[in-house]
Each structure stands twice: as structure tokens, then as C-alpha cells.
C-alpha distance (Angstrom), angle and dihedral (degrees) to the residues before:
residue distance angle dihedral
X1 . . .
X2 3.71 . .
X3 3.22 103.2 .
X4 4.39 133.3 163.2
X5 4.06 96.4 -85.1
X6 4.07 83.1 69.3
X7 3.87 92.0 55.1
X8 3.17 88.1 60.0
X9 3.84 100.3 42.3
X10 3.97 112.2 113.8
X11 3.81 102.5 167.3
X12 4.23 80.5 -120.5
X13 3.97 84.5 -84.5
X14 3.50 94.9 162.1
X15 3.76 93.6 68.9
X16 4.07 80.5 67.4
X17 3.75 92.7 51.6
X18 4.13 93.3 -94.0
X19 3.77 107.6 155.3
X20 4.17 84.6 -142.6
X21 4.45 84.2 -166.1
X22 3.28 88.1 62.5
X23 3.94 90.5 57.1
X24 3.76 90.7 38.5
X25 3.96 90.7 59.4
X26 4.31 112.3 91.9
X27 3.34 125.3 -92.1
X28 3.77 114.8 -97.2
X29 3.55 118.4 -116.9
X30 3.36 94.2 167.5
X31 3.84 150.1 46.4
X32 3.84 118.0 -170.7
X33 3.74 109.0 -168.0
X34 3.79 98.2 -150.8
X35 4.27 91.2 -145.3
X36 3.75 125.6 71.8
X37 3.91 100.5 -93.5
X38 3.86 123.6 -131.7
X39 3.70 96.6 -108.6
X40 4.15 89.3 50.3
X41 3.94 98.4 68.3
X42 4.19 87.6 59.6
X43 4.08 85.5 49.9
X44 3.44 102.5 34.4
X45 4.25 87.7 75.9
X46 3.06 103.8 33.8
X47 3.71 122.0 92.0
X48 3.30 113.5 -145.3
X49 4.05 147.3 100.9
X50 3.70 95.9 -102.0
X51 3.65 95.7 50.6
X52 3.80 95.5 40.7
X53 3.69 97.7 49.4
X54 4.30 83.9 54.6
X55 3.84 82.9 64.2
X56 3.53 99.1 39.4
X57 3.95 92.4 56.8
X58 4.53 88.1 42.2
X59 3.84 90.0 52.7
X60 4.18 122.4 12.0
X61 3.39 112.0 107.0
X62 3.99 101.3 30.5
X63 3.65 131.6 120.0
X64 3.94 132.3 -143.4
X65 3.89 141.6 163.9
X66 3.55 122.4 -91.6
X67 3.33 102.2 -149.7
X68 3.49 99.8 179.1
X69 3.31 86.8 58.3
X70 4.01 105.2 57.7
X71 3.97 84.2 -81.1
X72 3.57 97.5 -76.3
X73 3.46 125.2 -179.9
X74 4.05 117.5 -101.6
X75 3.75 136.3 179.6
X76 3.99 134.5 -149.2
X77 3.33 97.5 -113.2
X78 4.16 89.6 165.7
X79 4.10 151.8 -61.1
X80 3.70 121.1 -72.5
X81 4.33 123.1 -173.3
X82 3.23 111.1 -118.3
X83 4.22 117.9 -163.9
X84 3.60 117.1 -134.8
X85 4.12 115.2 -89.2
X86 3.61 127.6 -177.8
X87 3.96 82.0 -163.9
X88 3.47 104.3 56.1
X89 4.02 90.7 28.3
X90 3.59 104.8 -112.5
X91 4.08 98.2 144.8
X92 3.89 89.9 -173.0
X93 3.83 137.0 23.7
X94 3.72 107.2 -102.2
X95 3.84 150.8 153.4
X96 4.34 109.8 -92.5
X97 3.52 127.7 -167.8
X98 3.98 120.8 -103.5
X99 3.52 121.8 -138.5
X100 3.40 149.1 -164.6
X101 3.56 133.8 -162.0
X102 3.50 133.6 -158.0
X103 3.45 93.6 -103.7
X104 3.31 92.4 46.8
X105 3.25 109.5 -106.2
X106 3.86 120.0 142.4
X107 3.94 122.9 -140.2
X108 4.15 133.8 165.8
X109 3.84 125.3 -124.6
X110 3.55 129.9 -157.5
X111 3.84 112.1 -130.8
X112 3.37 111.8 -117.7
X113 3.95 147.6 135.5
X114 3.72 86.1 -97.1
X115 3.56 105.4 51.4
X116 4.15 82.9 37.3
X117 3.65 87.0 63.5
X118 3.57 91.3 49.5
X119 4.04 94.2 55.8
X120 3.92 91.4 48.2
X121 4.24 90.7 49.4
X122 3.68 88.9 58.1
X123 3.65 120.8 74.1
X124 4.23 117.1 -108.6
X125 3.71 137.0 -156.4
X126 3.44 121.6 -75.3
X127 3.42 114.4 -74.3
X128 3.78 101.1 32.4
X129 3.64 113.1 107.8
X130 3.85 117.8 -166.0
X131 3.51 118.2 -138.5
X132 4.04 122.0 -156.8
X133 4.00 134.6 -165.6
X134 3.73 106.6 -91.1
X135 3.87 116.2 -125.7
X136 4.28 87.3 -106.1
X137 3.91 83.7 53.0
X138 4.43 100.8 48.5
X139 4.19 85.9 39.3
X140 4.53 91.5 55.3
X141 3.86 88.2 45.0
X142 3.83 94.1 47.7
X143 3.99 82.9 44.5
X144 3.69 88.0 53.6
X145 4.17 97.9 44.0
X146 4.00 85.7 46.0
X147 4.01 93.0 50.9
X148 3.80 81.9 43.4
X149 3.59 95.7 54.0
X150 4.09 100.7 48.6
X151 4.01 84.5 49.8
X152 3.87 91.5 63.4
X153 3.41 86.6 33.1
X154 4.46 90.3 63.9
């Protein structure tokens, strides 16, 4: 019978230079790259299931912040299209975030770097690791918008 003495079991790997918390810490399930990815902007406009589903496996399940909202907790609950509307300042059709809080209250989120960085400054579930640009990565796209700028610039 499993029983508490095997919880506790760790085969004495640490005499061998085993860092056992490592091996207590959950399997990860998930990575959440806390930037909008590459492959995203083609799916992001395009409605259809292929695309959608993408975004449903990047960003279901996570929680953020709302901090317009007194900072209450909200989960991914899904994607919804959203048309474009000058009024409600959608410039381009796209796929938004659902979300749930916990008082039920549904709201959509554009996905974006900002919002991204929200998600990965708020703690997840077990099992979700969050992944951010390294420094090498932030300083070769700030190379690139820079070089970008002085061409438009000639």
C-alpha cells in the first residue's frame, strides 16, 4: 500500500549530487511564452478552426489581473472573432480572448505583447511554466525596429 514513508522516499539521491526539489516540483504541461509568437500574427486574423484552435491551446486555461477591474482574478476560458469596428476600436477583424472572472463576469481581450505580459506577471496553475524574451532576444528586435526606423527615415 502506498502509504506516507514513500512520499518521502528519495533513493538518498542527493549524496550523488541530485537536486531531489527539482524532482519534487510538477511536471510541466505547459509553456506560455508571455510575447505574441511568430506563427500567432498569421492566426490571429484569420478566422478559421485551424487557426483558432492554435490560440486556444497558447492561452485557455490561464489566469491574469484585471486591473481595471480592482485586479480581479480572470481565467481563459476561450477565443471569440471579433469583426472590425471603428466604434468599439477594433482596427482589424481578429480572434480575442474570453474571460471569466470569478464573479462571473465575462470580458474579451485583445492578444497582444501587453496583455501577454500581463498573463506571465501573474502566477499560474501548477504545471504552467512561463517563458519570457531573454535580454539577447528584446536587444535583436530593438536592433531590427531601429534599422527599420532610419530606412523610412531615408
Amino acid at each position: 500500500m502506498f502509504g506516507d514513508d514513500d512520499l518521502k522516499f528519495d533513493l538518498q539521491l542527493d549524496n550523488f549530487g541530485v537536486d531531489i526539489n527539482e524532482l519534487k516540483k510538477p511536471a510541466t504541461e505547459k509553456v506560455f511564452r508571455a510575447w505574441v509568437e511568430d506563427w500567432e500574427w498569421d492566426c490571429i486574423t484569420k478566422n478559421d478552426i485551424v487557426p483558432m484552435m492554435k490560440l486556444k491551446m497558447k492561452y485557455k486555461g490561464l489566469k491574469f489581473a484585471d486591473a481595471d477591474n480592482g485586479n480581479i482574478e480572470v481565467c481563459i476560458t476561450g477565443l471569440e472573432w471579433r469583426r472590425k469596428n471603428k466604434t468599439l476600436g477594433i482596427k482589424v477583424s481578429s480572434w480575442f480572448l474570453t474571460t471569466r472572472d470569478e464573479n462571473g463576469e465575462e470580458e474579451d481581450w485583445e492578444i497582444n505583447d501587453d496583455n501577454c505580459d500581463t498573463i506571465a506577471s501573474y502566477p499560474q496553475a501548477p504545471g504552467i511554466e512561463v517563458e519570457r524574451k531573454t535580454e539577447e532576444q528584446l536587444a535583436m528586435e530593438l536592433e531590427a525596429q531601429l534599422e527599420e526606423g532610419s530606412e523610412s527615415d531615408d
